[in-house]
N, C-alpha and C positions, 0 to 999 in steps of 0.2 A: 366793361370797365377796364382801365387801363393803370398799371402799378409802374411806379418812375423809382427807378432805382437811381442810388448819386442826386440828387435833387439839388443839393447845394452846392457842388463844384461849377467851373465853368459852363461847359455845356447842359450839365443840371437845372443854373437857375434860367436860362437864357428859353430854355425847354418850358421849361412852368409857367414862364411868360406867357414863350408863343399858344401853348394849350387854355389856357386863362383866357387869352385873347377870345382864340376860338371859339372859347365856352363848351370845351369838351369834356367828358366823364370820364374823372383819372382821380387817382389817389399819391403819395408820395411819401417810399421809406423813410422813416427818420432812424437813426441810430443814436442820438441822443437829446437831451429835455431840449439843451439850446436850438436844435436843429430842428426840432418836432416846433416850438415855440415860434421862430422864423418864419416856419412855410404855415402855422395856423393864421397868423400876424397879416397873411396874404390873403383868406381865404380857403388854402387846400385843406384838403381834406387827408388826415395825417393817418399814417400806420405806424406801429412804432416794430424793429425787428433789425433784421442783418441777413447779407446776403448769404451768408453760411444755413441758416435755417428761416426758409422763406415759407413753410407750412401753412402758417397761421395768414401769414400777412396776403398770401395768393388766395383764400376764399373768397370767391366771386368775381375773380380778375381771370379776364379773356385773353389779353394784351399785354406784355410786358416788355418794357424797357431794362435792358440789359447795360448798367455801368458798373466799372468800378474803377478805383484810383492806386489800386494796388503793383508793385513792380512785378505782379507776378498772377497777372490776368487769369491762368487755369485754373490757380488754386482757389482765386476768389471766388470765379464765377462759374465754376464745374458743379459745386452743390447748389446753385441757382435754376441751370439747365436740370439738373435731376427732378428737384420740385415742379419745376414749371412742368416736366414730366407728369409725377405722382398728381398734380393739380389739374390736369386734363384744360395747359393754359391754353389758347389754339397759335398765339402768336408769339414770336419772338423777335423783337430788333435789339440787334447788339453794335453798343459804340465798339468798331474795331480800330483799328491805325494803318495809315499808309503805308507797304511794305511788310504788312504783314505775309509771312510764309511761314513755313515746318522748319527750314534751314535757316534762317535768318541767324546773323551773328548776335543781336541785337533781343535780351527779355525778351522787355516788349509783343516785339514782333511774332516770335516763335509762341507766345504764352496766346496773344489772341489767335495765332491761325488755329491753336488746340482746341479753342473755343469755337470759332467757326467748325471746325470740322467735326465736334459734338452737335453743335445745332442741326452739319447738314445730317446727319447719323440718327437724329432724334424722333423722327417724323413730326416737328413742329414744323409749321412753316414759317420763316426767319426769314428776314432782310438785315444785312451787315453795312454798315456804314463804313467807309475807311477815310477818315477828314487827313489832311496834310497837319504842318502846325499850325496852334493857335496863334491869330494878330494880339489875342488878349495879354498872350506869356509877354508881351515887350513891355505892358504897363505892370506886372507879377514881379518879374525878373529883373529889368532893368529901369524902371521909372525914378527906385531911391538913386541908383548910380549916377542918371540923366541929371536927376535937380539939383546935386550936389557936384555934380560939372565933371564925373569922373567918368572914362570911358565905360562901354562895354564889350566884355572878354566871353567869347567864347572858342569853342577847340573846332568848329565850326571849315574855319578856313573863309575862299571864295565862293561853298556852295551856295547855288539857290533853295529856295523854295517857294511855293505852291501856297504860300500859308492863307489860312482862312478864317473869317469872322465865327463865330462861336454861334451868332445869332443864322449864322444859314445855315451850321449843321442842324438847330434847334428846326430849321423852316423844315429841312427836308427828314427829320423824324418824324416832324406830324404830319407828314403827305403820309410815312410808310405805316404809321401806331392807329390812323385814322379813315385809310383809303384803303381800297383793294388793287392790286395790281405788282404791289411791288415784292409780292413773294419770292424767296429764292433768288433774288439778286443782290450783286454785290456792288455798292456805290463809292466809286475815288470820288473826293472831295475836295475841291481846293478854292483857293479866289484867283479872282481874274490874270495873275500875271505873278513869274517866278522873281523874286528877288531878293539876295543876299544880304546877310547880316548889314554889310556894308552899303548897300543900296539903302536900307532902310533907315539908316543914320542918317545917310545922306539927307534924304526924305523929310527927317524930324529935325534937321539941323534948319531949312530951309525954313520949315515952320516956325521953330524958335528965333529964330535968325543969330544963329550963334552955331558954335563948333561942336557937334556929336562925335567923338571917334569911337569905330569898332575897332579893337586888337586879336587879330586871330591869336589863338596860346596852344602851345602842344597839350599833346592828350595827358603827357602826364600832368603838366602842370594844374589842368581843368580839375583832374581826379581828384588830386593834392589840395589845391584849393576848398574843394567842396567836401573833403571827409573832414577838412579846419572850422569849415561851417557848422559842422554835427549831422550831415548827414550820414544816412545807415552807408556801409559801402556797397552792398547790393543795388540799391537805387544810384548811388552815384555811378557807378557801373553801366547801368542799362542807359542813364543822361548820356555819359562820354560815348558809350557806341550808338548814340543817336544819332550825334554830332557827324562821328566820324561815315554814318550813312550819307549825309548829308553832303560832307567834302567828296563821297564817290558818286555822287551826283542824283542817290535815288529820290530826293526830294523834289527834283526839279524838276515838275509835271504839271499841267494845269489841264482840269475837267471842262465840259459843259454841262455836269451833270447837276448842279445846281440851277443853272436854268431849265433843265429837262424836267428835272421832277418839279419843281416851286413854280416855275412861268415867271420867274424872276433871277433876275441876273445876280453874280455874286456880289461883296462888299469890294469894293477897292481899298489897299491901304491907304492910301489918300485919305480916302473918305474916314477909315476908323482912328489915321492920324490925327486926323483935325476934330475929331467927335469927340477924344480924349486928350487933345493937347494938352489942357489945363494938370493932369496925370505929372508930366515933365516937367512942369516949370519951376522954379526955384520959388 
């Protein structure tokens, strides 16, 4: 039996899908009524709990699905690795991030390799995911700004990326939650082809047939921006040196490991452009 931590964030629900599909034996945390109600409303079969104390919610789970949404990955999901410990889980796949390392300037980054490297330390055997960004953040982030004709600003610059549909990091956790083989490895994730904020306007202007402008803005002003919004400054923090990985070009990678493990090629943005146009339009 298989426990899906995050169920409801992007990669969460896109996961529940492709397992549904499958018609696979899995269960999914809820950490609240709304949440628990959502994924019954579908079907699953609900736990209710938190990743801090997963005791209860791992009885009879083999398999576990390792997310969390926290700016601060070790702390989340260090008490996770322990129980999956104490619960004799035999699996572990963890959503990690691109770029992740121990030095990394960037949360984020530093917080998952501490997680990877509990796993490898664990004697679980783990398979680590590492996707690029999401295609989905462009409809999250900037769809209100798109329909209301006003650009989108990030601290970004000209970097590329690598970014990826949500629904193939979803394909390639259930090759690794449901198959054998892919223990101990560690999967870069991306889609087919790197391309920059500004390419991707590009892209969505052609579709709309109207004027997308991207505005690169300095780091401080990004920061500045987003602490006016209400975010915590911690988390605006780890956004802005996201970014700025990004202008030093470590985004700019693209895998074939999405057709190696799935036997299916990745999403194009193209494709996820046009599947979501309707997202943008006024």
């Amino acid at each position: 039996m298989i426990l899906i931590t995050g169920p409801t964030g992007k990669v969460g629900q896109a996961l529940i899908d492709a397992l549904l599909a499958k018609g696979a034996a899995f269960k999914a945390l809820a950490r609240s009524d709304a949440s628990a109600k959502a994924l019954e409303a579908k079907g699953v079969a609900v736990v209710r709990g938190e990743l801090s104390d997963l005791a209860s919610a791992l009885k009879g789970i083999d398999t576990l699905f390792l997310l969390s949404s926290s700016a601060d990955p070790y702390a989340a999901e260090a008490p996770a690795v322990a129980a999956a410990q104490a619960a004799d889980v035999k699996k572990v796949v963890k959503l990690s991030a691109y770029g992740a390392h121990a030095d990394a300037a960037n949360p984020f980054f530093r917080g998952h390799a501490r997680v990877e490297r509990l796993l490898e330390e664990s004697g679980l055997a783990w398979t680590s995911l590492r996707p690029s960004f999401f295609m989905q953040n462009w409809v999250i982030y900037n769809a209100a700004a798109i329909q209301a004709g006003q650009p989108v600003y990030a601290n970004a610059g000209t970097g590329r990326m690598g970014s990826i549909d949500v629904r193939d990091i979803a394909d390639v956790a259930v090759a690794a939650l449901t198959e054998g083989g892919h223990e101990g490895r560690i999967y870069d994730l991306s889609g087919p082809e790197s391309l920059s904020q500004g390419e991707v306007a590009a892209k969505l202007a052609k579709l709309l047939s109207r004027d997308v402008a991207y505005v690169p803005v300095p780091d401080e002003a990004a920061y500045q921006a987003m602490l006016g919004m209400g975010m915590p400054a911690d988390y605006t923090w780890a956004l802005v040196t996201l970014n700025q990985a990004v202008r030093r070009g470590l985004a700019d990678f693209t895998t074939q490991n999405v057709q190696l493990v799935t036997g299916h090629a990745p999403r194009a943005f193209d494709t996820f452009l046009s599947e979501n146009l309707a997202a943008f339009q006024a």
